[in-house]
C-alpha positions in Angstrom: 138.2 32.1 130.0 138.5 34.9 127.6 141.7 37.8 127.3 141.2 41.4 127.5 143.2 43.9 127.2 142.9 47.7 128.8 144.4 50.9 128.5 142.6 53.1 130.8 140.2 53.6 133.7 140.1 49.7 133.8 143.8 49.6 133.9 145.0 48.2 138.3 144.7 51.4 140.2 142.4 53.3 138.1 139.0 54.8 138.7 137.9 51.4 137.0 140.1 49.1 138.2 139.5 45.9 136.0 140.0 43.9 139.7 137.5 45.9 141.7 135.5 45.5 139.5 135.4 41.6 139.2 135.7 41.8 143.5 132.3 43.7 143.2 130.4 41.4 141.5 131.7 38.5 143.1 133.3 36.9 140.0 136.8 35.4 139.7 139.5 37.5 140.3 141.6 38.3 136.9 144.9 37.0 136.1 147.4 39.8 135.0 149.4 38.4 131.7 151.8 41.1 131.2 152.1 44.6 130.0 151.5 44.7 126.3 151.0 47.4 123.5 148.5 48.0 120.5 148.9 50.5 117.4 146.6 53.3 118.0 146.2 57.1 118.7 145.6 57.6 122.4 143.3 60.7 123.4 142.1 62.5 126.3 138.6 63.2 126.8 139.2 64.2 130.6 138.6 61.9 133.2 139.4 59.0 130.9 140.9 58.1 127.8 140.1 56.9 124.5 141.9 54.7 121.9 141.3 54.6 117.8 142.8 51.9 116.6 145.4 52.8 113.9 147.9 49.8 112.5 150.2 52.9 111.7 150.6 54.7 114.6 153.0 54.6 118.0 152.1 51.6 120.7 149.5 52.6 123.5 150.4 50.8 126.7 147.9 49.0 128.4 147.7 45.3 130.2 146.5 42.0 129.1 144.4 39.9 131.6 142.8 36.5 131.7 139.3 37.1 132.7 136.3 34.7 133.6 133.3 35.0 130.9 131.2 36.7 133.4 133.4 40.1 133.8 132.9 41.0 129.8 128.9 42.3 130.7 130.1 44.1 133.6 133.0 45.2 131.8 130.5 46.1 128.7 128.3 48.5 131.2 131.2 50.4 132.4 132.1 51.2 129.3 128.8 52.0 128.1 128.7 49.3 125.6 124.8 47.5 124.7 123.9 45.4 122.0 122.3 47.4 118.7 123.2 50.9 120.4 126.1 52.8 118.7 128.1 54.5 121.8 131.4 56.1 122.7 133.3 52.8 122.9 133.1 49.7 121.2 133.6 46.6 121.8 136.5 45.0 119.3 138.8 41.9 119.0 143.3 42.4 118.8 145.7 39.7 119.0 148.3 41.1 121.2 151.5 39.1 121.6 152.5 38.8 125.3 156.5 37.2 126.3 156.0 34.8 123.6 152.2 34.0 123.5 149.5 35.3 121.3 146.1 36.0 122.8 142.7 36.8 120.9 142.0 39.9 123.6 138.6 41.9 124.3 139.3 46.0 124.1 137.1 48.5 123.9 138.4 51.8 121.4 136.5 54.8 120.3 135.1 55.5 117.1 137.5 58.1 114.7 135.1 60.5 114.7 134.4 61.0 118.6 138.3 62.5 119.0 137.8 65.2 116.8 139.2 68.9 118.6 140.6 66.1 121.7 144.1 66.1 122.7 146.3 63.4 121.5 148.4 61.7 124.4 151.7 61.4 123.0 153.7 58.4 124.5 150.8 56.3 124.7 150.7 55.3 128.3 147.2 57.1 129.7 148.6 56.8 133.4 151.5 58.2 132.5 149.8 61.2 131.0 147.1 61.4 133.7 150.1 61.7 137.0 151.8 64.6 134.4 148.8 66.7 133.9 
């Protein structure tokens, strides 16, 4: 079982859903942890978001699931993310701290230089900004 943690598309209800997803491949449904935050600027790049990682900036809301082994490829190919191919998202490790617990979570930012002339989403919380818009 591995943790990962979205902030998105991949986020329940979202064009991605994280459970569709799994329910389309036939692979384990995922186990929603809890809501959770990580330190990073969130931005919009239109129909989905994208997170840089920055241990100095506000929280960006996401979720934390537990996830069988065999989502993280199909996870990988929605987010555009193969081995030796630099992309729009990567594929990255957090610790994330969820009612009590500490889990080694999966997420998938953007590189610093791929938000340049973007709009920041202030607050942090993608669906938040998305329903606003």
């Amino acid at each position: 079982m591995k943790y990962v943690f979205v902030y998105g598309t991949l986020r329940a209800g979202e064009i991605n859903d994280i459970n569709l997803a799994a329910a389309r491949h036939a692979i384990r449904q995922p186990r929603l942890v809890g809501q959770a935050a990580v330190a990073g600027r969130l931005f919009d790049f239109g129909r989905y978001p994208g997170m840089v990682a920055d241990l100095q900036a506000a929280p960006v809301l996401g979720d934390v699931y537990e996830i069988d082994e065999a989502l993280v490829p199909v996870l990988d190919e929605i987010e555009e993310v193969y081995p030796g191919v630099e992309g729009l998202f990567l594929s990255r490790q957090v610790s994330i701290e969820v009612d009590g617990a500490q889990h080694d979570c999966l997420f998938y930012p953007v590189a610093q230089h791929a938000v340049e002339g973007l709009p920041q989403i202030h607050g942090g919380d993608w669906i938040a900004h998305r329903i606003a818009r």
